[in-house]
C-alpha angles and dihedrals in degrees: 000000000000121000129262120270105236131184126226087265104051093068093042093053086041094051087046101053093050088045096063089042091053080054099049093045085050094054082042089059092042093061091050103049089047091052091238090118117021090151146068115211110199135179120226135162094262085047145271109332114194119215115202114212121219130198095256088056091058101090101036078056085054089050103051088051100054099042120104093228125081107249112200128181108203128193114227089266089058087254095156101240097178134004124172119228094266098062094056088046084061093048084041092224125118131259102256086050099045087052115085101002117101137263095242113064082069084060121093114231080239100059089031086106093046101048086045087057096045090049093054096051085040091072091046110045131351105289127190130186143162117239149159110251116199117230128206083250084069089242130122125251119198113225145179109223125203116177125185133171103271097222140187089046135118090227104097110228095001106166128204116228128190111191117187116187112231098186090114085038097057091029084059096036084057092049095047090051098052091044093056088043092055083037098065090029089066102030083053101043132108093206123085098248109200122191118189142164120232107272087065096264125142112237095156135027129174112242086264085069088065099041091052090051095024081233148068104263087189118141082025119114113253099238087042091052093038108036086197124180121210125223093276087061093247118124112274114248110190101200092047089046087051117042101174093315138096125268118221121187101330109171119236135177119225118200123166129174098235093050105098092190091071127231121357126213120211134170110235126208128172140185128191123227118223142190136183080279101066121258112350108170142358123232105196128178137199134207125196112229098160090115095044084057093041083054092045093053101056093042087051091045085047089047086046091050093048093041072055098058100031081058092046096041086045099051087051087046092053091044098046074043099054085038082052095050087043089055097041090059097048089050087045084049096037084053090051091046094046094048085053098046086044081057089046102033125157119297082218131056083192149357118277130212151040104221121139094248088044090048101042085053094051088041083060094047097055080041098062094020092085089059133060087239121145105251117208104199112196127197146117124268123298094009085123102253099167094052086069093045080061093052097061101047086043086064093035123098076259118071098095088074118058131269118240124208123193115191102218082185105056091050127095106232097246097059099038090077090053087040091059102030108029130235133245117220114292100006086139150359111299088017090125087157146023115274124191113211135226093267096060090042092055087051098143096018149062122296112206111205103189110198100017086177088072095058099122100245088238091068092038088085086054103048087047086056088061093035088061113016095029088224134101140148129255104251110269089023128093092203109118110222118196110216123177098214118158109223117225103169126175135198144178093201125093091244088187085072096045084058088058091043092056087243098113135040115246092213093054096050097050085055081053101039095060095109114009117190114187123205112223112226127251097255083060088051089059083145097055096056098079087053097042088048094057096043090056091054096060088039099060090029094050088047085037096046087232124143103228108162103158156023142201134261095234098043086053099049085046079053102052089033091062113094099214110208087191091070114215088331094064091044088050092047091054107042079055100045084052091045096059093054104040120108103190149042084276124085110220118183119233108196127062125245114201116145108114120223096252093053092060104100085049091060096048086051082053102050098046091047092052087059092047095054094040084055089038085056101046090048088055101055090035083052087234093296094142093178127047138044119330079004118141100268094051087058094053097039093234129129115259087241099054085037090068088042095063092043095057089047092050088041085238097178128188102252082214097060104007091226126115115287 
């Protein structure tokens, strides 16, 4: 067992007090050898017993003073007979009041049995025993106990006790304990254990705290041993980060020179210990967290790289989205275009004929169909124009794809532009949704504008932007959009003439005019009557259920003398209207055709000048308002737009001003 720790103190006082035994035993001697004592008067419960001292006595006396341990003689009874100095000291009672009292009102009730029991074997044999003896302070002293049969003596049953204080010795034994106990703990922990004194100096480490420095930083201040730096990057000072509170996790970098893993991170916490005295001392403690960081930092880097390519991923979703929507809408649009045109299909499922001047048209179109060339197709009305323009795109690289026809002609003004275009939310009044146009639905294909003429002048600019540079924006966007439509247009104007009117751009017309094709009328096609007729026979019988099988010579040369005006439409109109009332195998016509073929420009003129009176009338009564309620265009039904078109065709002039309504 390792010896007690004692202060300076603790020898002197204990110097002192055997001094001053040695010198009551001496005086104690004195007196004996001078015959002025040569007896002990001692009070006990059966009376005073008086013990007489002979000169042999006299050293072991000395002895029993001076030694460190108590020395007691009991009676049988547990009267105490005789104590030295040192016992009463322990029981921290004097002399006169030791003397003569008993043993056992320094025993415990709870140790009672076991004293009992010492004692008895003490007068037997040798006994020892560790106890609690009380003291007059009304503390506990603990004690070693060794009691023995005091012999050659005249006392029955007198016992020996030495009684050695082990207050230092279990004071010590506690320290020693604790120490060991803090010992291993920091010799065995993970953790950096700091212990310093308060002014910030180490007086304690954990044996991580050598390994890390490869030496003991004890008696250095703890800024001084660390160089930490806090979280802000400025240097770690332990008393300013305290101030008198607890620390708890505060992250601090370590980074010494001689440390060739780089900077360490470690989570500090520390405590100050306090006494009565104020703060006497700082644990801190240190956790290495450099892995965990380490760690942190490749699962942040990870969960940046994936943030990265879900962006990237994100932002290609969103476009093959948006390329999706758009799709979806040209297919949506495609579908609503292809059910009207389904309602409003071709009159013809082909072209019918071999005439020269038929032949000669359809010669042109294989002709330009291979190129990407814009294709201008003339011809009056109803000379099936657009079936040529299908022709062409039908022997084009695109016909796989599907042709796309626009009527100029059948849209207000102010929709054809968003018809053609498309429109963005809101672009105008009504606009409740985005719209593609036809130009961005016919991306890849051919775009059929029937009756070009018709085109207002003020979207003619547009439509020559996407004829030469194959861009243009939604109405009310500024987004271009770069479409690869191929233009077949087709007009039964003289657009020449438009161009001299002011009513169509020259520059557009010569991008139109690149390859014209003109379809020949129907009074020039003499020879593709017979074979139209009889295809539109088989055609409404065969829709009617009816058996027409023939017809006769003169209704056929009525038929090819007639000049038509109509065109194809008007033959086909008739041979249908015929069909339907027709009862027999024979086709008998049921209207009268009696226009000459001289007189064919006259009925035109008619026609056209009937038109003109029956505008001129409703003017008139409308007193030339074309727009608004019960205005001119109301009462015809028209749209104000295509109101003022046919009035500049016709030359309709206001009588007022003399300039166009």
């Amino acid at each position: 067992m390792n010896k007690p720790h004692k202060t300076r103190k603790q020898p002197l006082d204990e110097l002192q007090d055997v001094t001053s035994r040695m010198m009551a035993a001496e005086e104690s001697l004195r007196a004996i050898l001078t015959g002025e004592v040569d007896s002990l008067v001692v009070k006990t419960a059966q009376g005073d017993r008086v013990f007489t001292l002979s000169g042999a006595d006299l050293p072991y006396r000395i002895m029993v003073e001076t030694m460190n341990e108590g020395a007691v003689t009991m009676a049988a009874d547990g009267t105490i007979l005789f104590c030295n100095q040192r016992f009463a000291d322990i029981v921290k009672g004097s002399m006169e009041t030791v003397l003569g009292s008993s043993i056992h009102q320094y025993i415990s009730s709870a140790d009672f049995p076991v004293f009992e029991a010492l004692l008895e074997r003490g007068l037997k044999e040798n006994g020892k025993m560790e106890l609690a003896l009380h003291t007059g302070g009304g503390g506990c002293v603990p004690v070693l106990l060794s009691i023995s049969c005091l012999q050659h003596t005249d006392i029955s049953g007198a016992a020996c006790m030495v009684v050695t204080d082990l207050t230092d010795q279990k004071l010590n034994e506690n320290i020693l304990a604790e120490d060991k106990l803090t010992t291993q703990i920091l010799n065995q922990a993970a953790e950096i254990f700091v212990l310093c004194d308060h002014h910030g100096r180490i007086l304690r480490v954990s044996q991580t705290v050598n390994r890390l420095f490869g030496r003991s930083p004890i008696f250095q201040s703890f800024d001084e041993a660390f160089h930490l730096i806090d979280p802000d990057g400025n240097p770690f000072s332990l008393l300013s980060a305290m101030k008198g509170m607890v620390l708890h996790a505060l992250e601090v970098t370590f980074n010494q020179r001689n440390n060739g893993n780089g900077p360490l991170s470690f989570l500090l916490s520390a405590n100050p210990v306090s006494s009565s005295k104020g703060v006497i001392g700082i644990v801190v403690v240190l956790v290495d967290i450099t892995e965990r960081k380490k760690v942190e930092q490749t699962l942040q880097n990870a969960h940046d790289e994936l943030e990265r390519r879900v962006e990237e991923r994100t932002v290609e979703l969103r476009t093959v989205l948006c390329e999706v929507n758009l799709l979806k809408e040209k297919i949506e649009a495609e579908n609503i275009y292809l059910r009207q045109e389904h309602k409003m299909k071709h009159r013809f499922e082909h072209i019918i004929g071999q005439s020269d001047g038929l032949k000669y048209v359809l010669y042109r179109a294989e002709q330009v169909a291979g190129a990407n060339t814009t294709v201008l197709i003339l011809g009056e009305t109803g000379t099936g124009k657009e079936l040529i323009a299908a022709a062409i795109h039908n022997m084009s690289p695109r016909k796989e794809l599907t042709l796309f026809t626009v009527n100029c002609a059948a849209l207000p003004g102010n929709l054809i532009e968003s018809e053609l275009f498309g429109r963005e939310k809101g672009a105008f009044t009504g606009a409740d949704s985005r719209r593609i146009g036809r130009f961005e639905i016919a991306h890849g294909s051919t775009l059929c504008l029937d009756e070009i003429g018709e085109l207002p002048l003020e979207l003619q600019g547009k439509l020559l932007r996407v004829i030469q540079h194959n861009e243009f924006e939604r109405l009310g966007s500024s987004q271009t959009v770069k479409v690869d439509v191929r233009i077949v247009a087709t007009t039964n104007r003289n657009l020449e003439e438009e161009v001299r009117n002011g009513r169509f751009r020259q520059d557009l017309f010569y991008r139109l005019n690149v390859f014209p094709i003109t379809v020949p009328p129907l009074r020039q096609r003499k020879d593709d009557i017979p074979l139209m007729v009889q295809a539109f026979i088989e055609r409404y019988s065969r829709k009617l259920g009816k058996q027409i099988t023939t017809i006769q010579k003169d209704t056929m040369q009525t038929l090819q003398e007639y000049p038509w005006p109509g065109n194809v439409r008007e033959l086909e109109s008739i041979i249908e209207r015929a069909v339907i009332l027709c009862h027999g195998p024979v086709l008998h016509l049921t209207d009268k055709l009696e226009i000459s073929p001289h007189a064919l420009s006259l009925t035109v003129k008619t026609l056209e000048e009937t038109e003109r009176n029956q505008i001129l009338k409703i003017l008139s009564e409308a007193r030339w308002r074309i727009e608004g309620k019960n205005s001119a265009a109301a009462i015809l039904g028209l749209h104000p737009s295509t109101l003022r078109a046919r009035m500049h065709k016709l030359g309709i002039v206001r009588p007022e001003t003399q300039e166009p309504g």
